[in-house]
C-alpha positions as CSV (number, residue, x, y, z in Angstrom):
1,X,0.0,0.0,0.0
2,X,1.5,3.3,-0.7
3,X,0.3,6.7,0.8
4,X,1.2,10.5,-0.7
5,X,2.4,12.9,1.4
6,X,0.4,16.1,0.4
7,X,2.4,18.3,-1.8
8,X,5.3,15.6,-1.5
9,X,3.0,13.1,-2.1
10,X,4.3,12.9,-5.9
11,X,7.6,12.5,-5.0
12,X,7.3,10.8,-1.7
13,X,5.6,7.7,-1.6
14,X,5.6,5.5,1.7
15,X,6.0,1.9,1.5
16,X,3.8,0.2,4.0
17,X,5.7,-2.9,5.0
18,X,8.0,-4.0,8.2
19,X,11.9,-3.4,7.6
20,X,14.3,-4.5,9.3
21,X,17.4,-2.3,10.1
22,X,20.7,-2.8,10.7
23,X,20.4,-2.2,14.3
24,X,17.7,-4.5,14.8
25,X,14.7,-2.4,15.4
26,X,11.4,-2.3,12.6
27,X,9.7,0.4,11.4
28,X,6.6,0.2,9.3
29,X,7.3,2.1,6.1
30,X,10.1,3.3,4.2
31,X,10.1,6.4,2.0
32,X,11.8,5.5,-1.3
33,X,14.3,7.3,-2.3
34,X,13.3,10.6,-5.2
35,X,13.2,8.7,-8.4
36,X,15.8,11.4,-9.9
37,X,18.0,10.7,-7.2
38,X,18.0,7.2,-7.3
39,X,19.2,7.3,-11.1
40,X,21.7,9.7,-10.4
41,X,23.2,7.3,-7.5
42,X,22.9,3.5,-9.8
43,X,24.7,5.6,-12.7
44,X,27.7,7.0,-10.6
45,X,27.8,3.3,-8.7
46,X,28.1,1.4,-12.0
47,X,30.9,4.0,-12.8
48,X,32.8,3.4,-9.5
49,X,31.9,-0.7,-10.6
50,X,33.8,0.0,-13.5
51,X,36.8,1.5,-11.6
52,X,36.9,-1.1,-9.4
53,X,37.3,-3.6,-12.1
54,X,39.8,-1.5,-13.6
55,X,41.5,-1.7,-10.1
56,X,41.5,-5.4,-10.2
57,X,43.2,-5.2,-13.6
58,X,46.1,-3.2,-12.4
59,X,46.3,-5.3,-9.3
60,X,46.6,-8.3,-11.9
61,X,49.3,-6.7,-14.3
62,X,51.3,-6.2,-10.9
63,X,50.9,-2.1,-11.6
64,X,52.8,0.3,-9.3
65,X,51.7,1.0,-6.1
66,X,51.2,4.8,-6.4
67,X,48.7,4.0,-9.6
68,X,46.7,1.4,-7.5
69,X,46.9,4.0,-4.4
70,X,45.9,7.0,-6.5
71,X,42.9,5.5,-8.1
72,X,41.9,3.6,-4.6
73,X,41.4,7.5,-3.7
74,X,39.4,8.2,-6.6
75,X,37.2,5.5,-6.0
76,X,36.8,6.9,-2.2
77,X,35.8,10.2,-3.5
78,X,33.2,8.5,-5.9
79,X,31.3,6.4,-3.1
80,X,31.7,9.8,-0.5
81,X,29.5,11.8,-3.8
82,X,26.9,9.1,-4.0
83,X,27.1,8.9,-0.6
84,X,26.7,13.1,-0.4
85,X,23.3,12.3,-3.1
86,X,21.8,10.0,-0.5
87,X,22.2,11.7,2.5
88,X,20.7,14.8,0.5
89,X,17.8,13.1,-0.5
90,X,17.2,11.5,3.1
91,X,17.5,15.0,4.5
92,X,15.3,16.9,1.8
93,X,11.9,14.7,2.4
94,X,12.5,11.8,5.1
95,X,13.7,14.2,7.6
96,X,12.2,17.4,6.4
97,X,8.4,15.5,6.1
98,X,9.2,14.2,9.6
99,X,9.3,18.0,10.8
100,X,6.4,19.0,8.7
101,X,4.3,16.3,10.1
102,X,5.5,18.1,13.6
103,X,5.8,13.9,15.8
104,X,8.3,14.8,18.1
105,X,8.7,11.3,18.5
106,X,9.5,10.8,14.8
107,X,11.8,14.2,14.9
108,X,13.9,13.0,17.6
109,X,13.6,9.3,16.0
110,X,15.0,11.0,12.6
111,X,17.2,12.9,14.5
112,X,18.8,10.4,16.6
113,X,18.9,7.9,13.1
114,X,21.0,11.0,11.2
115,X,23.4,11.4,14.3
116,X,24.4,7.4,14.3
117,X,24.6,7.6,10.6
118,X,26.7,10.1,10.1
119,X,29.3,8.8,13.0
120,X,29.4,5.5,10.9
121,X,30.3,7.7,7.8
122,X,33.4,9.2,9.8
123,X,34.7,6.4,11.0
């Protein structure tokens, strides 16, 4: 069953069904990520696929270390930007609907989620 969200509604649908997280607990739906979003993240992580494999080729012709090292880095930077496009998108209508709705419960629930997540990401 999927609900709109008013004015979001178009571009935030809820998907009512039990996840379960990393950390164990459930929640009952799961806004899907923005359509334009989630094309722009499957396109750069088939790229950063392709520099993996690219990677594994140099590792394979036994290429110098500083080549391997250098496009290790560039490989970092690609996951941090489709990383960057996720957390954007979480931010613009999970968290920001969250606030609208005004559930204090939900805010501090989003709140808390954002904190943990982004201390994994530092790591």
């Amino acid at each position: 069953m999927r609900l709109g969200l008013g004015a979001a509604g178009a571009a935030c649908r809820l998907e009512m069904k039990s996840v379960y997280t990393r950390i164990g607990y459930s929640i009952k739906w799961q806004p899907p990520m923005h359509d334009v979003t989630r094309q722009k993240v499957t396109q750069r992580l088939r790229r950063i696929e392709g520099q993996v494999g690219g990677l594994l080729r140099m590792v394979d012709e036994n290429r110098y270390c500083i080549d391997l090292l250098t496009q290790i880095a560039a490989v970092r930077a690609a996951l941090h930007k489709a990383e960057e496009e996720i957390l954007r998108d979480h931010l613009s209508h999970c968290v920001a609907d969250a606030f609208a709705a005004g559930d204090v419960n939900d805010q501090r629930h989003k709140v808390d989620e954002l904190v943990r997540t982004l201390a994994r990401m530092t790591r």
